[in-house]
C-alpha positions in Angstrom: 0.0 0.0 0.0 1.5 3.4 -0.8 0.3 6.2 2.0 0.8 9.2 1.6 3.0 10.8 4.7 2.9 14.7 3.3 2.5 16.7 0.6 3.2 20.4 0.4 2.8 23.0 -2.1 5.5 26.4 -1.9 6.0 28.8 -4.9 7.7 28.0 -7.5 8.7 24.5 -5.7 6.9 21.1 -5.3 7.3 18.1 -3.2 5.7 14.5 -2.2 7.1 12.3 0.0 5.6 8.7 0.7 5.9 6.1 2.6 6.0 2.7 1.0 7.8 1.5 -2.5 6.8 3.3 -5.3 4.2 2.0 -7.7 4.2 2.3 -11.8 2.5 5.6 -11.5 4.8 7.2 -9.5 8.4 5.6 -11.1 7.1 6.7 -14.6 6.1 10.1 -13.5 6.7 11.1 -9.5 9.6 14.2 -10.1 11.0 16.6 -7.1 11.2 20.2 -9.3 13.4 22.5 -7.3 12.8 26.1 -8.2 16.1 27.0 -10.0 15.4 29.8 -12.4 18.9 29.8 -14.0 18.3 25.9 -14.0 14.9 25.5 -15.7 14.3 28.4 -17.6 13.8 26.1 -20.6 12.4 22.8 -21.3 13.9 20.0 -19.4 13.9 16.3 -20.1 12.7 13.4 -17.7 13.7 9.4 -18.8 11.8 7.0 -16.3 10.8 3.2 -17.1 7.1 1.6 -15.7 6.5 -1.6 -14.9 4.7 -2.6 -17.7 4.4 0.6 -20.2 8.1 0.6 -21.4 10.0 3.7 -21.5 8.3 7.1 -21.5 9.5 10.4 -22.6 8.1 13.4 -20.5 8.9 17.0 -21.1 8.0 19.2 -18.0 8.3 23.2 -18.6 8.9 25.8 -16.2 9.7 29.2 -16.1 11.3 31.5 -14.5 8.6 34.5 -14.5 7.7 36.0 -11.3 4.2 35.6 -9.5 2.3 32.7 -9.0 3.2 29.2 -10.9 0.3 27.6 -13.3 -0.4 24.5 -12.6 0.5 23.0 -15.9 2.8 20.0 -14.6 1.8 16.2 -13.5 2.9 16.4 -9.9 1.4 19.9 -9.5 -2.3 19.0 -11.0 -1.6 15.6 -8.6 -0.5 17.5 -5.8 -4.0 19.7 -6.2 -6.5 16.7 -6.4 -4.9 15.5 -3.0 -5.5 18.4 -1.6 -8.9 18.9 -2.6 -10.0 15.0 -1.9 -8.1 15.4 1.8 -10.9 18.4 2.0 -13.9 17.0 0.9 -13.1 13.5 0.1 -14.6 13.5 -3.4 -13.8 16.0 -6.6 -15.8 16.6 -10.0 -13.7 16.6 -13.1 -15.0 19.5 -15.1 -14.7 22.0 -11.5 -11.4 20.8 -10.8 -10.2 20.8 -14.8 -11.2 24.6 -14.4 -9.2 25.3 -11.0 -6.2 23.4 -12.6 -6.5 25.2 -15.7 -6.2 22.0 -18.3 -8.9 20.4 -20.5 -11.1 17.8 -19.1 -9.5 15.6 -21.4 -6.1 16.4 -19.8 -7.3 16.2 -16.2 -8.8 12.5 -17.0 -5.7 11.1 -18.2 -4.4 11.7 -14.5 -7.5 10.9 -12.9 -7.4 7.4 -14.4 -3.9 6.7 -13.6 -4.8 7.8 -9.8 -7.7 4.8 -10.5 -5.4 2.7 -11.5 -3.5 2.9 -8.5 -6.1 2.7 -6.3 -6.3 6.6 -5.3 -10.3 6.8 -6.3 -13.0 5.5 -7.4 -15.9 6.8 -10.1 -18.8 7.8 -8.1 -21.8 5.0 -8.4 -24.4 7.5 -8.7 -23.1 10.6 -11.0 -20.9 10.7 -13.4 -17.6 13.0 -13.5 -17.3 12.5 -10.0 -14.5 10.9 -8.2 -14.3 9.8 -4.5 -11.1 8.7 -2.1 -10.9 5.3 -1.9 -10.4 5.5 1.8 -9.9 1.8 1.8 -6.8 1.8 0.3 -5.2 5.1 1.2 -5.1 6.6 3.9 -4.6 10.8 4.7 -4.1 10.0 8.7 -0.6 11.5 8.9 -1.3 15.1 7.0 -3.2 15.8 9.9 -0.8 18.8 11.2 -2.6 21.4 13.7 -0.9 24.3 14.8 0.1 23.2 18.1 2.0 20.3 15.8 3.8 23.0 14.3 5.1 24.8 17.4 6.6 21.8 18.7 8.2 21.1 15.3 9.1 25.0 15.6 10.6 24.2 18.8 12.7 21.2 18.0 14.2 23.3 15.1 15.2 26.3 17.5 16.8 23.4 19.9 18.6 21.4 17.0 20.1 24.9 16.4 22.2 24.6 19.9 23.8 21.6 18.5 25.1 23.4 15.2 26.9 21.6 12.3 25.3 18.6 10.8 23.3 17.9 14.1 21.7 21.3 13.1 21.0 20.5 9.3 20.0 17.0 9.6 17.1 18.5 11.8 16.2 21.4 9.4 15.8 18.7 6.2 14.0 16.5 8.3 11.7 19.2 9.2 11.4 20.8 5.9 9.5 17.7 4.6 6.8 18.5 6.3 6.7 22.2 8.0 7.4 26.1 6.5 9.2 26.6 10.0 10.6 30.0 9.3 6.6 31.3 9.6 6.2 29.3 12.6 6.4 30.8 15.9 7.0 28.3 18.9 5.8 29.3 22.4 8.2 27.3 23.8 12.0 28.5 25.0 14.8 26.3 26.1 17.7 28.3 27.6 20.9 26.6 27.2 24.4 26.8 26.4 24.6 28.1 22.7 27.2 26.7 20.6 29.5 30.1 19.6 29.8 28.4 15.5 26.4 26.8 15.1 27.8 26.4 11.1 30.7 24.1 12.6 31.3 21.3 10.7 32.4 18.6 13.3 35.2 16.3 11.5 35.1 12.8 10.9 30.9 13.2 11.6 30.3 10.8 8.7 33.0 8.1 9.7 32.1 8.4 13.3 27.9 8.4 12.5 28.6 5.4 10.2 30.4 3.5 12.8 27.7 4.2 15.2 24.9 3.1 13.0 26.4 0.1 11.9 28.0 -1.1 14.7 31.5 -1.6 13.2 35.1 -1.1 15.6 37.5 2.5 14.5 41.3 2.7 15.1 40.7 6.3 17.5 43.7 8.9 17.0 43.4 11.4 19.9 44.7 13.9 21.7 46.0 12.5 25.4 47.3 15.3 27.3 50.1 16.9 25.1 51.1 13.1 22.9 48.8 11.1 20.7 47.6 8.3 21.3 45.8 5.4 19.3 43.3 2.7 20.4 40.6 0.5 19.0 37.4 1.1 19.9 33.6 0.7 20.1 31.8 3.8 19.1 28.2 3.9 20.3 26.9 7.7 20.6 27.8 11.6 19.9 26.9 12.9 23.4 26.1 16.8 23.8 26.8 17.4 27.4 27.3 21.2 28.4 27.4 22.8 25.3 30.4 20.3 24.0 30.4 17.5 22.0 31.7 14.1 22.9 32.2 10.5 21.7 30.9 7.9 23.5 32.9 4.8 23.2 34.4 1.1 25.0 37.6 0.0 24.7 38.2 -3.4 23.0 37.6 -5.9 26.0 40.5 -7.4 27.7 40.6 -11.2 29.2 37.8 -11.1 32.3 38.5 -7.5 32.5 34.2 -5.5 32.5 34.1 -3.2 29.6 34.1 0.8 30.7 32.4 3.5 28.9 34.7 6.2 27.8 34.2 9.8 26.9 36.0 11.9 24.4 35.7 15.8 23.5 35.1 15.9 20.2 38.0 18.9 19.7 40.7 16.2 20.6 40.0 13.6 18.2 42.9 14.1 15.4 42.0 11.0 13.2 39.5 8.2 12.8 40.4 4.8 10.6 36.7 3.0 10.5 37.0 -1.0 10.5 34.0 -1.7 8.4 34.9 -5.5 8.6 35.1 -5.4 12.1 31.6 -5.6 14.0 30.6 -5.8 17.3 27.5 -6.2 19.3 26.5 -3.5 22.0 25.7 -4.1 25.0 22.0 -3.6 26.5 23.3 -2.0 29.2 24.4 1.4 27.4 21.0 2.5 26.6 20.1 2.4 30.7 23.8 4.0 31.7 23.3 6.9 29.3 19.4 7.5 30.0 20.6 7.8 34.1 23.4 10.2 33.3 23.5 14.2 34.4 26.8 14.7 33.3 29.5 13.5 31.1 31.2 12.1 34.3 28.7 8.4 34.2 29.7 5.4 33.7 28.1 1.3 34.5 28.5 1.0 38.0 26.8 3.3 40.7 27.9 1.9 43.6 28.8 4.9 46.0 25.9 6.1 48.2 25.4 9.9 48.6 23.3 11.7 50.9 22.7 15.2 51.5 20.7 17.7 53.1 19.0 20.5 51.6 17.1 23.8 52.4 13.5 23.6 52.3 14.1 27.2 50.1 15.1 25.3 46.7 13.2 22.0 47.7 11.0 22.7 44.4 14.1 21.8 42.4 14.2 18.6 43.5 11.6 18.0 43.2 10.8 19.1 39.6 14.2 17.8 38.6 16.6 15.1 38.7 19.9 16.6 39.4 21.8 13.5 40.8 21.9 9.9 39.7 18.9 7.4 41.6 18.2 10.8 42.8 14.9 10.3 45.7 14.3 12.5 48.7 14.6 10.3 52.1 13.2 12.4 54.8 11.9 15.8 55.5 12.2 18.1 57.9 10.6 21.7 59.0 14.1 23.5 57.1 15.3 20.9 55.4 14.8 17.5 53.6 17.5 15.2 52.8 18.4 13.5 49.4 20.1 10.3 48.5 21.9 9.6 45.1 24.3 6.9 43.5 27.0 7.6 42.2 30.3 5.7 40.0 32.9 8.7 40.6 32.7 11.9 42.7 32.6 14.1 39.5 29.0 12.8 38.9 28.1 14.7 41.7 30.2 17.5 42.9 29.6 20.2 39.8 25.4 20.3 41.3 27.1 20.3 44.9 29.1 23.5 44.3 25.9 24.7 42.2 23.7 25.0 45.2 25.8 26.2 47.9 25.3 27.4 50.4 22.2 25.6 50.6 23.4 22.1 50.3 25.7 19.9 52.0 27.1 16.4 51.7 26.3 14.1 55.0 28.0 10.6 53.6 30.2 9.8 52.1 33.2 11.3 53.8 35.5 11.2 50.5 32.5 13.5 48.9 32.6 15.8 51.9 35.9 16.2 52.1 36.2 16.9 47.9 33.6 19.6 48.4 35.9 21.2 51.2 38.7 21.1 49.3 37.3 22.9 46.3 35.7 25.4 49.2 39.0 26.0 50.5 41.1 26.4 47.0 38.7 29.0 45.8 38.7 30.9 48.8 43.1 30.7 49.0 42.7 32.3 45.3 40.1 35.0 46.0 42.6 36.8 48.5 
């Protein structure tokens, strides 16, 4: 069954998108027409093969003249019948021949392909008139209301925090289906803003690859001041911060539990991908990166944390997760107190120093005493 997911209508541009292997009607005929002026300001010629019809030769014109486009071209006179059966469900051939602008004649030729592919059906009752087969199409997926399009709006303004190709994959995926740039979103999100949104990130292609098909890289990076080289799994591009970083395990060693490992992107000098060389990753990523709130996580929580908190900043905990396993454990008239997991200190400490002064670390004593000494280094400094 071919469904159509959206179809959209801009000047001097036209574009269907669907959702299932094309069918003879759409192979011999189906064409994306960007609006080029310098590039189709004369006729252009289209080579397609059907299933059964042989080759076909179609000529499409366009033109370059300002104001609104006529409607003389296959996918635009298609692209108008959907529209006007997604709004009433039916159309009449000589009303619609007249809003398209063609010849009955003309307009027939496509309605009966559209027949053939099991787009309509002729009306029982009166002649000329042409209804959706509903049984075997379906329009369930062009139904877009506004509040649809503020959320899309939204994801678009976010993806823009990202940058490079993060940032364009988003807009092209959006495009298909949205005119963002007349959308307004009543949503915000204020976050770090990458400085170069335009950024290309290096190696994305190589790395995304890896990630997607699950194959091993030789890694080149950056390791203090030398370079060093490993093998390794790649299994995510994490934004944490504002900063990008590769999320990876090293090749495992005799009984020795794999690790996750965290790269800034900015150090990575060179990647080698090992298309031959797959590997399988484990189910326990997926739950290790959905618990992290930082770039500090790792598999194993096992250090117990608990704190006490003003009652004055109580709604951020509870609105928020700020700490791994984060629950509050008891509550008090001035304060409540909060217990979190932890694999290394640094998952914690950076929402520590955030909240002071209304927040200290009860257990453990390794914690506390990290806290103190960052305390007691910023205060030496300030004199």
């Amino acid at each position: 069954m071919l469904t159509p997911i959206i179809f959209s209508q801009r000047p001097r541009q036209s574009l269907i998108y669907f959702q299932a292997p094309a069918c003879k009607l759409y192979r011999e005929f189906l064409i994306f027409l960007p609006a080029s002026p310098k590039s189709y300001n004369r006729k252009r010629q289209f080579n397609a093969t059907g299933d059964s019809m042989g080759k076909k030769k179609i000529i499409i014109a366009t033109t370059a003249k300002r104001g609104p486009r006529k409607y003389n071209t296959f996918l635009n006179r298609f692209m108008r019948v959907l529209t006007a059966l997604n709004r009433n469900g039916y159309i009449r051939t000589r009303p619609m021949a007249a809003e398209l602008e063609v010849s009955e004649r003309t307009l027939q030729r496509l309605l009966l392909a559209m027949r053939d592919d099991h787009f309509i059906l002729p009306d029982e009752h009166e002649k000329g008139k042409w209804i959706f087969n509903s049984e075997a199409k379906s329009f369930e997926k062009l139904d877009i209301n506004d509040q649809d399009a503020a959320t899309m709006a939204f994801l678009c303004q976010l993806s823009r925090i990202f940058g490079g190709q993060i940032n364009k994959s988003v807009l092209q995926s959006l495009e298909k289906a949205f005119t963002l740039e007349e959308t307004d979103s009543p949503f915000f999100m204020i976050t770090p803003r990458v400085k170069q949104p335009d950024t290309q990130l290096p190696f994305y292609q190589d790395l995304y690859n890896a990630i997607q098909f699950k194959y091993k890289i030789n890694l080149t990076y950056l390791s203090g001041t030398a370079e060093k080289t490993v093998k390794v799994w790649p299994f995510s591009l994490i934004m944490c911060d504002g900063m990008w970083y590769l999320g990876y395990l090293l090749e495992p060693e005799a009984k020795r539990k794999q690790e996750i490992r965290t790269l800034r992107y900015t150090h990575i000098l060179k990647v080698e991908p090992l298309a031959e060389e797959n590997f399988e990753k484990p189910a326990w990523i997926k739950e290790t990166l959905k618990d992290a709130r930082n770039i500090w996580f790792n598999r194993d929580r096992c250090t117990r944390v608990v704190m006490e908190v003003s009652n004055r900043i109580k709604d951020y905990f509870e609105l928020t997760e700020y700490f791994p396993a984060q629950k509050i454990i008891a509550q008090g008239p001035e304060t409540f107190k909060v217990e979190a997991k932890i694999c290394v200190h640094n998952e914690a400490v950076p929402n520590i120093m955030r909240f002071l002064p209304d927040i200290k670390v009860l257990e453990p004593k390794e914690l506390k005493d990290e806290v103190n000494r960052r305390i007691a280094d910023y205060l030496a400094n300030k004199k």
